[in-house]
PASEBA-1860 file (N, C-alpha, C; in nm, 3 decimals):
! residues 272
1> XXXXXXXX> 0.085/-0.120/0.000/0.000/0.000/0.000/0.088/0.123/0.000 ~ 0.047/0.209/-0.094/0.130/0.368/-0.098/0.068/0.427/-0.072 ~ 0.110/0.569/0.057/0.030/0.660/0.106/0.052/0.795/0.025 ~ -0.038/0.865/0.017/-0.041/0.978/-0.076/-0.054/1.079/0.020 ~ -0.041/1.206/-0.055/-0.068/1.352/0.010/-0.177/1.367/0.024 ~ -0.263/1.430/0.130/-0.388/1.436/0.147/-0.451/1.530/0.028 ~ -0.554/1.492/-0.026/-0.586/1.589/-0.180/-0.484/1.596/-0.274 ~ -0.396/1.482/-0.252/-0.336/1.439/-0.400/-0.363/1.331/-0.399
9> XXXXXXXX> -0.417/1.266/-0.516/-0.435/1.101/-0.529/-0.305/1.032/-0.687 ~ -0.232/1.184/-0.716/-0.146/1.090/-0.776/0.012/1.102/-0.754 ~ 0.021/1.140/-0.633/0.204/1.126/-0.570/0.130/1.071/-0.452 ~ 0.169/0.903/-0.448/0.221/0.851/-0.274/0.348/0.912/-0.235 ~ 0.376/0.954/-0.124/0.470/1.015/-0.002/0.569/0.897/0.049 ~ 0.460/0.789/0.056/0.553/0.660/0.077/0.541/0.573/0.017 ~ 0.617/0.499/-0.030/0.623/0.351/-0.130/0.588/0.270/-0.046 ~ 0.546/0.138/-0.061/0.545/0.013/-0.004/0.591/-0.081/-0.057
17> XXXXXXXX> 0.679/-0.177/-0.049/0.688/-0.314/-0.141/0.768/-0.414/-0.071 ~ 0.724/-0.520/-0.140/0.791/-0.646/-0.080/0.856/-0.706/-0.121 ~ 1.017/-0.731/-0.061/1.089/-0.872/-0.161/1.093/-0.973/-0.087 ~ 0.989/-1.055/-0.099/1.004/-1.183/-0.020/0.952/-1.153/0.143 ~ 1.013/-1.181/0.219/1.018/-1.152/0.355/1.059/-1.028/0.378 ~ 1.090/-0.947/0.293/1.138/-0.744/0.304/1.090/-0.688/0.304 ~ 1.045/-0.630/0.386/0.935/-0.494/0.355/1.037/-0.354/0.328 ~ 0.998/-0.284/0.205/1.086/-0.161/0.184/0.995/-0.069/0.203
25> XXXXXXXX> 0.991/0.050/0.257/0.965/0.195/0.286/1.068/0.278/0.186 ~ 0.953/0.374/0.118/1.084/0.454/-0.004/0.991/0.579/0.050 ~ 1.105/0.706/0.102/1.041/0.799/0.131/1.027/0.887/-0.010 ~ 0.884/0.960/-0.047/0.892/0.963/-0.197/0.812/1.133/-0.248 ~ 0.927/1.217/-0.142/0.914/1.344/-0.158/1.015/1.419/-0.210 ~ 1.026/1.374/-0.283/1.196/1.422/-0.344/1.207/1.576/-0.386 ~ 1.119/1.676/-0.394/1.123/1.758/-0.429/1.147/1.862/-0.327 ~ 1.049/1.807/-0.190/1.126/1.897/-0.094/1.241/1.816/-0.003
33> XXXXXXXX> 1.329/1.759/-0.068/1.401/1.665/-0.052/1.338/1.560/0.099 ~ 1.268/1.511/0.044/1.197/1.383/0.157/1.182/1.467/0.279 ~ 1.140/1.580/0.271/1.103/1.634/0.441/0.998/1.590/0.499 ~ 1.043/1.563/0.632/0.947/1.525/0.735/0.830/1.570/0.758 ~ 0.734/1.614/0.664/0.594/1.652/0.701/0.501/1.585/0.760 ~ 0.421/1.683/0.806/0.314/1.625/0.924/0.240/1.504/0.850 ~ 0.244/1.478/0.722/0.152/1.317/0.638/0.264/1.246/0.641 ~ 0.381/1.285/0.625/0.485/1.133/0.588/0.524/1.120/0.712
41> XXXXXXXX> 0.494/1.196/0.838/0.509/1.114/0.986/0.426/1.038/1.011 ~ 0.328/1.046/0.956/0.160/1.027/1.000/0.177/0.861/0.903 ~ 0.256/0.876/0.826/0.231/0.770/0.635/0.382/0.631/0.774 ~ 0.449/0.711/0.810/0.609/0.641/0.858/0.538/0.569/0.937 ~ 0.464/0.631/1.088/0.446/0.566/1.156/0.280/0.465/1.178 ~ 0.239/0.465/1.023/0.149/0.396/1.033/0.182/0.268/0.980 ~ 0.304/0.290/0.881/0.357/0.212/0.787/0.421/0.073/0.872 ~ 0.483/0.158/0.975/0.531/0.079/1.099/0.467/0.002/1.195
49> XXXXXXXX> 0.331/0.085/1.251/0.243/-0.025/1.312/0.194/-0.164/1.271 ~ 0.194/-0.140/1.111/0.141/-0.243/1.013/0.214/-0.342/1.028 ~ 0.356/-0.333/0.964/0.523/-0.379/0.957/0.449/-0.470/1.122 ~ 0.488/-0.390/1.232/0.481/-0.463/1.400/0.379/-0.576/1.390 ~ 0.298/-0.575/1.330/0.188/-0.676/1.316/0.167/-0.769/1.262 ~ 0.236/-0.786/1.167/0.300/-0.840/1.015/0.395/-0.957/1.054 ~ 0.377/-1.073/1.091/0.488/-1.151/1.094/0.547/-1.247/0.993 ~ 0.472/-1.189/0.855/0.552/-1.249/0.753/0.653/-1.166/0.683
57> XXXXXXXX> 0.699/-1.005/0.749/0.792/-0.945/0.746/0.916/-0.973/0.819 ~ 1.011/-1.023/0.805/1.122/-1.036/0.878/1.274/-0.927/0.894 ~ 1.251/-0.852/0.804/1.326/-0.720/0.867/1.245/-0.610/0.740 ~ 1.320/-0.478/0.758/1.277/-0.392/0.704/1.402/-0.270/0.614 ~ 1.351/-0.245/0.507/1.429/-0.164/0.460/1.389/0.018/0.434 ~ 1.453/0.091/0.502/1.414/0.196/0.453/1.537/0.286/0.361 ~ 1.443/0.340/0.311/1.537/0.432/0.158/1.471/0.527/0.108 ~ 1.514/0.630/-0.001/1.459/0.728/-0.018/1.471/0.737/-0.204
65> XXXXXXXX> 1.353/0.843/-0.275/1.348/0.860/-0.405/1.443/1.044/-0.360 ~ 1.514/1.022/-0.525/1.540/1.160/-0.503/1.723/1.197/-0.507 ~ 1.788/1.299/-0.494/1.916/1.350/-0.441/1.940/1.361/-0.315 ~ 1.797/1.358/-0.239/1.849/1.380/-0.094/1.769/1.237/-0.042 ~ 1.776/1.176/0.098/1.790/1.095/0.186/1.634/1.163/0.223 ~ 1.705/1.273/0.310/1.616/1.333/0.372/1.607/1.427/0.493 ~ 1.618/1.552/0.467/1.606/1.694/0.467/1.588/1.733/0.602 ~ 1.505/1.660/0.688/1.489/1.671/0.853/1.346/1.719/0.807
73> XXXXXXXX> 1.291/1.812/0.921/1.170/1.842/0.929/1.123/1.964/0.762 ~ 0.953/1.945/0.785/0.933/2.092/0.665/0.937/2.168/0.762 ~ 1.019/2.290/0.690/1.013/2.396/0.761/0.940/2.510/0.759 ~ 0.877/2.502/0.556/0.794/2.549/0.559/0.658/2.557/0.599 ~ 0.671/2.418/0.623/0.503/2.356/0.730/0.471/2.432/0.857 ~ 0.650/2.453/0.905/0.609/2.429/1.061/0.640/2.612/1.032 ~ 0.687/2.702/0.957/0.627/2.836/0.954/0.505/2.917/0.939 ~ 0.454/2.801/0.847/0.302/2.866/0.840/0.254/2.864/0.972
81> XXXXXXXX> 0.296/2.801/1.065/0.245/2.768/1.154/0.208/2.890/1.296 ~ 0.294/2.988/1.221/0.329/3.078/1.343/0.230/3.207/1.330 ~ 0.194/3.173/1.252/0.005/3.294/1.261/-0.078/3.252/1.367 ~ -0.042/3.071/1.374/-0.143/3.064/1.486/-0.195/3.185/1.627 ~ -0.263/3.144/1.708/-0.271/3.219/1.785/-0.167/3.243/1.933 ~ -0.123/3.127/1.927/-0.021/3.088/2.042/0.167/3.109/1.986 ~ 0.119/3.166/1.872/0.247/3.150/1.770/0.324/3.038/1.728 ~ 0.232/2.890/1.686/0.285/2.780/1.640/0.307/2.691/1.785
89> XXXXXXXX> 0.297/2.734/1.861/0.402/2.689/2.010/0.282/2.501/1.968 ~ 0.165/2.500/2.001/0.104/2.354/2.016/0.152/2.261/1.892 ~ 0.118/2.336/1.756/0.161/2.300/1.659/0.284/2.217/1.670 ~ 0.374/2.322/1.714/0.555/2.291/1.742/0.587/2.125/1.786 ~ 0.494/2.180/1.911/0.530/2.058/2.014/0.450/1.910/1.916 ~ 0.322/1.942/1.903/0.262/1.800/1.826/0.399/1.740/1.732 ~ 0.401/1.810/1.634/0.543/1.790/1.531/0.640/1.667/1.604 ~ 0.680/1.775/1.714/0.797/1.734/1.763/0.731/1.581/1.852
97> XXXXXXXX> 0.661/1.534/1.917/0.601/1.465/1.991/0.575/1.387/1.874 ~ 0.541/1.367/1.734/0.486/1.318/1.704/0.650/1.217/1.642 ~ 0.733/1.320/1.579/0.801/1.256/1.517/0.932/1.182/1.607 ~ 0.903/1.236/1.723/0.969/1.135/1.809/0.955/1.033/1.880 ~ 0.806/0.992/1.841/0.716/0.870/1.905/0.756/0.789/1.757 ~ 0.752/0.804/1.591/0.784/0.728/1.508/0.891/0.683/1.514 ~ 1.015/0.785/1.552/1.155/0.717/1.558/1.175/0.595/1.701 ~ 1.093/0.644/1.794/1.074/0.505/1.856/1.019/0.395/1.871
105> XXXXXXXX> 0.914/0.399/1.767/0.830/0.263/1.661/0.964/0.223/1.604 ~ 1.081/0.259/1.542/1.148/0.204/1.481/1.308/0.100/1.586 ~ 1.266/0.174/1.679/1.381/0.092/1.785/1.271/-0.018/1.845 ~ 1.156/0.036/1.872/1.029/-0.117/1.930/1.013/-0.173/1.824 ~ 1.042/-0.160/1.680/0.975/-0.256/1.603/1.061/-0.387/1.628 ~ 1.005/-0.540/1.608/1.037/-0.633/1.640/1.142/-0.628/1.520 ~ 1.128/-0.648/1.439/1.245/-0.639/1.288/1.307/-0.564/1.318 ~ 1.416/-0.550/1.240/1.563/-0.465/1.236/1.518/-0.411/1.103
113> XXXXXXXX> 1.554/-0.289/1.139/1.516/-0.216/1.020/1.626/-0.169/0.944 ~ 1.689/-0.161/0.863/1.793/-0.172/0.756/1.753/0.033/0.702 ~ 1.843/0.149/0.756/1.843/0.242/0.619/1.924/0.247/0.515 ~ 1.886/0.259/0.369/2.000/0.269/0.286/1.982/0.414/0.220 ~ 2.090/0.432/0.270/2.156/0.610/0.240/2.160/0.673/0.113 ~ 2.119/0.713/-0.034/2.180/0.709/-0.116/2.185/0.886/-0.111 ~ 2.171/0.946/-0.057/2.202/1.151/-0.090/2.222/1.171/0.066 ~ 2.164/1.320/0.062/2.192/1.396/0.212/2.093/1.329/0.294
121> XXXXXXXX> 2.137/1.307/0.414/2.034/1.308/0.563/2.081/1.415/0.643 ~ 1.994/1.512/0.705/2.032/1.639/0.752/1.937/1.622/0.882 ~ 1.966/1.676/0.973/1.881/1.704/1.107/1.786/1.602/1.146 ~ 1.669/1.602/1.137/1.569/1.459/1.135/1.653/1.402/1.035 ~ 1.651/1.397/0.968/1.694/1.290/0.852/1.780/1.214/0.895 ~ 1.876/1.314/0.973/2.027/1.228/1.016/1.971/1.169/1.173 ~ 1.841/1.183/1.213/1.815/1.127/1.319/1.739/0.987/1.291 ~ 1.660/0.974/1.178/1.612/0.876/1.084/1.672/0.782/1.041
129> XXXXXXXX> 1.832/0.793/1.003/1.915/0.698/0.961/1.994/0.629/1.152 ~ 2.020/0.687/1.229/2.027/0.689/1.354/1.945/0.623/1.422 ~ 1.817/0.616/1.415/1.736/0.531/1.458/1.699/0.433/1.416 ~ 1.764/0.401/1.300/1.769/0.234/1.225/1.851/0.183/1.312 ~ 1.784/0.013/1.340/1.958/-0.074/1.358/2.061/-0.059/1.319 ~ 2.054/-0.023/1.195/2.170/-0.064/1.068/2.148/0.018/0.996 ~ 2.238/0.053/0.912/2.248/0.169/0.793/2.371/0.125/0.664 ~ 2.346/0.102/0.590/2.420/0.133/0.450/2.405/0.214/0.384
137> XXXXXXXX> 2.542/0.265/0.356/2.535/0.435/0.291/2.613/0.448/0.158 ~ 2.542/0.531/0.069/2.604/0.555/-0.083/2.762/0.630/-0.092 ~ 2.840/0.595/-0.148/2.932/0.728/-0.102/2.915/0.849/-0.145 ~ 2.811/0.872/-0.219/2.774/1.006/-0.230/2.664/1.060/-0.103 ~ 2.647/0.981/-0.002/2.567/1.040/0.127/2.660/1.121/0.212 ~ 2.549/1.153/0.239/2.637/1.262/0.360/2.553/1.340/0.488 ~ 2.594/1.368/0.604/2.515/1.348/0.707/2.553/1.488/0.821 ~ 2.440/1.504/0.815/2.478/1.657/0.913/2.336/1.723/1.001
145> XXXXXXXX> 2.386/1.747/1.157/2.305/1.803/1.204/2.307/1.994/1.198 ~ 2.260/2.028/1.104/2.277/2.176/1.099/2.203/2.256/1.143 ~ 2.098/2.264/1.259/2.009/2.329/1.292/2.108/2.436/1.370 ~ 2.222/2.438/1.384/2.240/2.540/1.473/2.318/2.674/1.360 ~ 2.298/2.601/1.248/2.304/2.734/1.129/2.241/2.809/1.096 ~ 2.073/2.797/1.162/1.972/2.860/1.159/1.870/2.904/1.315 ~ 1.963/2.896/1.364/1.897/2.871/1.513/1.805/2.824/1.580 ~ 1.811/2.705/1.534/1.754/2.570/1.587/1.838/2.471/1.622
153> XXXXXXXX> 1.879/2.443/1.750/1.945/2.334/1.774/1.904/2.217/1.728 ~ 2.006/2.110/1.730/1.931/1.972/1.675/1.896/1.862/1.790 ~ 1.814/1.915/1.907/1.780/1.888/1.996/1.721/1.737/1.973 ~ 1.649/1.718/1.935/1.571/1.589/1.920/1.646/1.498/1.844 ~ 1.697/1.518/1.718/1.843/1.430/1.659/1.917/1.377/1.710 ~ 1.987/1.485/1.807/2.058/1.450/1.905/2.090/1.319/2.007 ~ 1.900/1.270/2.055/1.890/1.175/2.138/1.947/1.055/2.051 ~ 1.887/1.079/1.897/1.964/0.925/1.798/2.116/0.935/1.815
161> XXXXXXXX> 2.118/1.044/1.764/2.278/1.059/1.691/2.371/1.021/1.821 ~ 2.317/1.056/1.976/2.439/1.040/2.094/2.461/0.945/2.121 ~ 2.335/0.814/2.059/2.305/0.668/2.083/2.380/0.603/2.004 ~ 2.476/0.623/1.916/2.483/0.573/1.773/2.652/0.596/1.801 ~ 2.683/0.752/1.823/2.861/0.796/1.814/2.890/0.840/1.950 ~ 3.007/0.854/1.952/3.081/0.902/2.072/3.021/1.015/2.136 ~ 3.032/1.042/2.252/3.009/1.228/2.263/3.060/1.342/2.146 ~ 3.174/1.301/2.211/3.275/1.404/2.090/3.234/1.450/1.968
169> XXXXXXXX> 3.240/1.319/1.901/3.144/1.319/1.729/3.038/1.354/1.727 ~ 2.948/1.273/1.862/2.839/1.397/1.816/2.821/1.537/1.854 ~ 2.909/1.607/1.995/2.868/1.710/1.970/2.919/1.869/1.882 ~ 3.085/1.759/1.782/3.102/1.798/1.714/2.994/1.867/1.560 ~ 2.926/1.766/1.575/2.868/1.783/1.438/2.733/1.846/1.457 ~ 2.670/1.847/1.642/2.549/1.948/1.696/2.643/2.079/1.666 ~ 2.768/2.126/1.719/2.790/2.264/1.761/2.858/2.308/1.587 ~ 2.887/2.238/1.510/2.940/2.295/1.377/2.834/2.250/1.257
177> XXXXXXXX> 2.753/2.224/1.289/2.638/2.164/1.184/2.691/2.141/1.051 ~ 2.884/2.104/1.057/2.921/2.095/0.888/2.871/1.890/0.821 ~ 2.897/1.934/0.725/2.863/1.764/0.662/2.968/1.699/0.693 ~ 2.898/1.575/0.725/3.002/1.469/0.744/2.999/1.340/0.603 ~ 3.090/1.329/0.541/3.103/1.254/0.456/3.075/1.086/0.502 ~ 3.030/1.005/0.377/2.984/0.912/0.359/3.123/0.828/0.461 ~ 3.260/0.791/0.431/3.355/0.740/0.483/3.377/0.790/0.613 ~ 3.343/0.882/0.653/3.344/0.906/0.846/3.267/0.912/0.892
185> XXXXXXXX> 3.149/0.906/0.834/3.021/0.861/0.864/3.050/0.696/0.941 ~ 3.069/0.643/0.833/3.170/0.512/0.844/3.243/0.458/1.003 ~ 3.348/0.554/1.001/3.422/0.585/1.069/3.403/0.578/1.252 ~ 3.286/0.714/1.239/3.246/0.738/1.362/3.125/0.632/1.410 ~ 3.070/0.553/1.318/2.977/0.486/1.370/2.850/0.502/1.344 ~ 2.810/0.583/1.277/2.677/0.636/1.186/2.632/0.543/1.116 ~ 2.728/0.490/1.027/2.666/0.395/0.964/2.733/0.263/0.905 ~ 2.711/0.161/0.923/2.788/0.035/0.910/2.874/0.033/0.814
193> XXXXXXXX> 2.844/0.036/0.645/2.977/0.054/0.568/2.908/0.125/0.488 ~ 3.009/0.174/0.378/2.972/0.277/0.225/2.980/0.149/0.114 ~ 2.928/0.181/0.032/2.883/0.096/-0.108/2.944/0.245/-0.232 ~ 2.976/0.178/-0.366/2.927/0.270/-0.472/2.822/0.331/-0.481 ~ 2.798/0.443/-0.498/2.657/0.507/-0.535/2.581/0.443/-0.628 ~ 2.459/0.410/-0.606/2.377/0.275/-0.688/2.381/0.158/-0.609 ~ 2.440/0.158/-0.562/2.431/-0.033/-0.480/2.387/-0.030/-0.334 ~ 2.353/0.092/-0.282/2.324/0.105/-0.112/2.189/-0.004/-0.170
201> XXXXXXXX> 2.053/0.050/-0.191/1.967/-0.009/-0.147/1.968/-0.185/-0.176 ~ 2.043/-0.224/-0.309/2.081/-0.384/-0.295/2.213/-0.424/-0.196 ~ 2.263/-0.334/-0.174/2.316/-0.422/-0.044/2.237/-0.424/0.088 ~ 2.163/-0.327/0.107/2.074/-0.343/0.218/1.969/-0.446/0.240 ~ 1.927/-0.472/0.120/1.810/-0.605/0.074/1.899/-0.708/0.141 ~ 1.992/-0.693/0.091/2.095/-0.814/0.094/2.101/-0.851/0.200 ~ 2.142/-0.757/0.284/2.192/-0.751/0.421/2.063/-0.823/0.481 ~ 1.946/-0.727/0.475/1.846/-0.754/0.500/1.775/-0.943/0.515
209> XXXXXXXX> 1.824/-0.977/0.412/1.811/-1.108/0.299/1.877/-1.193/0.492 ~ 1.991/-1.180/0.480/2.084/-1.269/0.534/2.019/-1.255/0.713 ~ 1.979/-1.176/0.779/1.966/-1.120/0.921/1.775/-1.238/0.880 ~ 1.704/-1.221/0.780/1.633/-1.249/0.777/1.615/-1.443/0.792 ~ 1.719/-1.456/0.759/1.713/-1.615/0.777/1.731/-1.661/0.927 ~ 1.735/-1.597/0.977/1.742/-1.646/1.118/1.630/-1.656/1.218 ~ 1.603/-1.665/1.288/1.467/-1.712/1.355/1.394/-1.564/1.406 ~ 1.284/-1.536/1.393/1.244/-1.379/1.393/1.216/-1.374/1.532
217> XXXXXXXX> 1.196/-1.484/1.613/1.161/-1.522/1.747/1.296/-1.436/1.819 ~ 1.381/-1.511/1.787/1.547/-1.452/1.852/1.583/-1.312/1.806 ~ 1.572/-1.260/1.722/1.585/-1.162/1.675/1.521/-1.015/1.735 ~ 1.383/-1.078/1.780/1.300/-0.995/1.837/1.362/-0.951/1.959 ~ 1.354/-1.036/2.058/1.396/-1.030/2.183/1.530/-1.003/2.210 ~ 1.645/-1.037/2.110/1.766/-1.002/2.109/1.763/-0.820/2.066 ~ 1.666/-0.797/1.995/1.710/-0.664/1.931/1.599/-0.600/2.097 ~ 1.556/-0.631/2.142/1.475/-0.555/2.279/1.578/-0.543/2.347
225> XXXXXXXX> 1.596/-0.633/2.408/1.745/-0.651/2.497/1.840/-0.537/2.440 ~ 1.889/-0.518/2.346/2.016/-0.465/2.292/2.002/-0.351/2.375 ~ 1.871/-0.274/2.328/1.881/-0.141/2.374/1.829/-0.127/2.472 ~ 1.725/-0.207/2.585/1.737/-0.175/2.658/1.842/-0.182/2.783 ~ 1.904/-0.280/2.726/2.063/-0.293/2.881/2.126/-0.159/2.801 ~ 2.106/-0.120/2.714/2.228/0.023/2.678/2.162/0.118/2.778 ~ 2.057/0.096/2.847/2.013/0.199/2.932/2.031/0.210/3.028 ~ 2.124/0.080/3.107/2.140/0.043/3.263/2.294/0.055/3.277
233> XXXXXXXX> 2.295/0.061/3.437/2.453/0.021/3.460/2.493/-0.102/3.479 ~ 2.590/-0.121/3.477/2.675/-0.238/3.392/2.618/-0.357/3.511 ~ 2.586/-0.340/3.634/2.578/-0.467/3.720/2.391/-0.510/3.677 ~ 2.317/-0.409/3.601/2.135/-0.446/3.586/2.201/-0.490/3.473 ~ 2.238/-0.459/3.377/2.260/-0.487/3.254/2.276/-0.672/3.233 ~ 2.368/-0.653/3.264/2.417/-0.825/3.332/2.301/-0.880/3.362 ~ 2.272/-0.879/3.486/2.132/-0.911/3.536/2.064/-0.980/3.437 ~ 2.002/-0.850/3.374/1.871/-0.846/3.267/1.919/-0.957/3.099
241> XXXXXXXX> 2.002/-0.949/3.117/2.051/-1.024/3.022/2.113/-1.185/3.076 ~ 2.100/-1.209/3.125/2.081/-1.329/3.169/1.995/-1.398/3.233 ~ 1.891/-1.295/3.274/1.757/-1.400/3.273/1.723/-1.370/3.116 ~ 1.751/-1.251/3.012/1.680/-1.249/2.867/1.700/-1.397/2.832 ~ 1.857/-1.449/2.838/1.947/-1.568/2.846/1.853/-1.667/2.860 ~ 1.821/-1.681/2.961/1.756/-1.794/3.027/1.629/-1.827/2.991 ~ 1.546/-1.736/2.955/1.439/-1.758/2.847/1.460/-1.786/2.737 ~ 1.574/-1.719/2.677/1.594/-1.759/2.563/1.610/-1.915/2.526
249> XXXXXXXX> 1.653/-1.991/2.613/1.703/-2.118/2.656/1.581/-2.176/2.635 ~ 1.445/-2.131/2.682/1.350/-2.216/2.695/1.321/-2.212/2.547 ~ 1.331/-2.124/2.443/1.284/-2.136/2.348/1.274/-2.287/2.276 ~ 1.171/-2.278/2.207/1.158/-2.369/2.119/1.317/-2.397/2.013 ~ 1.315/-2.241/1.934/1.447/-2.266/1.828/1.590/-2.258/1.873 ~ 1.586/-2.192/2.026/1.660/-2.206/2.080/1.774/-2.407/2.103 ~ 1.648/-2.440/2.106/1.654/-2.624/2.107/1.734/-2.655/2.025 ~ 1.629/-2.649/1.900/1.619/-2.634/1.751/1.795/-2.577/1.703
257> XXXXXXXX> 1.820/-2.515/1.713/1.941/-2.427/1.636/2.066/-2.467/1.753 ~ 2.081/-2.521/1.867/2.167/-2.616/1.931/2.207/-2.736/1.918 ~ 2.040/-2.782/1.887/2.091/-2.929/1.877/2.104/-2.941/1.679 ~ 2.096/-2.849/1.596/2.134/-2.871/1.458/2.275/-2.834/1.473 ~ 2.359/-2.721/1.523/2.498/-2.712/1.555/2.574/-2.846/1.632 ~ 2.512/-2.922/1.716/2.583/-3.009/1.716/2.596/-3.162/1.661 ~ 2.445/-3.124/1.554/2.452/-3.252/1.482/2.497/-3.204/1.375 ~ 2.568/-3.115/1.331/2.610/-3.062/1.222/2.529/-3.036/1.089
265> XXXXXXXX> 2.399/-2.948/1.160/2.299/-2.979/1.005/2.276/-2.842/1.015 ~ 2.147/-2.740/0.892/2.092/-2.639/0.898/1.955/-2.619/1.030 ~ 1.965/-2.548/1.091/1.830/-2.586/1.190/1.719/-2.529/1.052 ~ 1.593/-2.567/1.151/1.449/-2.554/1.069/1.401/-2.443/1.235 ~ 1.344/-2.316/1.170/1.279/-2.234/1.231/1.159/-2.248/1.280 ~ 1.126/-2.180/1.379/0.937/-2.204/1.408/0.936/-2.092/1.446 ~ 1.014/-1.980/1.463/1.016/-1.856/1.506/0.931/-1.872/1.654 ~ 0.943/-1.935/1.751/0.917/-1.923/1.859/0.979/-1.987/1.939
END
């Protein structure tokens, strides 16, 4: 299913499609280079509830039509906004509330969601690729929080981008909002590796392809776990991950994928 602009019925905003067990998301606003408007938050995070429900999806790919990735928020959206009577202020906050409840549909979604980079990700955008598991990037991508070139900090980005790189790196790239190239992107941890320009979104399938053969049962609960012990200190962390452990144990494929390693065969999945 492709979601369209409200009172346009012939540009969808978002692609939908399937390869196999892949679900791809193509953000498909290329003109205001894929900006975050109040329908393609509304199109992302419905797209996602669906995806959560869906268990013949086993990971997810997101990508973009266009030169750019994707632009961060409209800005011209959120100016009109300031005739209101409160001067945009409710407006502001919905925006902001809204598009930071989607980027955390994408860390709860049970799948790993795969972005593939092929232009700019800027502010949201660069918080969008940040809030994927995983990222493959074009070497013509490039990644920058620049809100503080216009006086807007990149406050909300921020929470991805500090999750993802060092302090340093990131608050290098909050306090100088310059681009960071596709290879230190790399580098700092943004994003897993660079491809030729043209091959991000098939290596991401790919990638996608391979994470997907594995039991969606384990996957789930392994990708919960991940981030939530990144939230504890090191003695809960432990803890929590060894009773995750210990359930995991009870699993069914858990069985399954032990006792095929030591009979030396492929296990057979039941995803539970």
């Amino acid at each position: 299913m492709n979601v369209h602009t409200p009172g346009d019925t012939a540009t969808p905003i978002l692609l939908r499609a399937r390869e196999g067990s892949i679900a791809i998301l193509t953000l498909n606003r290329p003109g205001p280079r894929n900006s975050l408007s109040e329908a393609l938050l509304a199109a992302l995070s419905q797209a996602f509830t669906d995806i959560a429900a869906d268990k013949s999806v086993r990971a997810v790919v997101l990508t973009a039509n266009g030169p750019a990735f994707c632009a961060g928020h409209d800005m011209k959206e959120l100016t009109a906004r300031r005739g209101d009577a409160d001067g945009g202020r409710a407006y502001f906050r919905t925006i902001m509330t809204s598009c930071s409840a989607m980027m955390q549909q994408i860390v709860n979604l049970p799948q790993p969601v795969i972005a593939a980079v092929q232009g700019v990700a800027t502010a949201a955008g660069c918080q969008l690729v940040a809030s994927c598991d995983l990222a493959i990037a074009s070497s013509a991508a490039k990644f920058a929080t620049p809100g503080v070139d216009i006086g807007l900090f990149c406050s909300t980005p921020m929470v991805a981008l500090s999750r993802n790189v060092s302090r340093k790196h990131a608050m290098e790239m909050l306090l100088t909002g310059e681009m960071v190239e596709a290879e230190r992107a790399a580098e700092i941890g943004l994003v897993n590796r660079v491809v030729p320009a043209g091959e991000e979104l098939a290596a991401a399938v790919a990638l996608a392809k391979q994470i997907a053969s594995k039991s969606s049962y384990t996957l789930k609960i392994g990708k919960q776990a991940f981030y939530k012990q990144a939230e504890m200190g090191l003695a809960k962390a432990y803890a929590y991950a060894s009773e995750v452990m210990t359930e995991n144990m009870m699993a069914r494929d858990a069985e399954e994928g032990i006792c095929a390693f030591i009979d030396k065969r492929n296990p057979t999945w039941e995803d539970r």
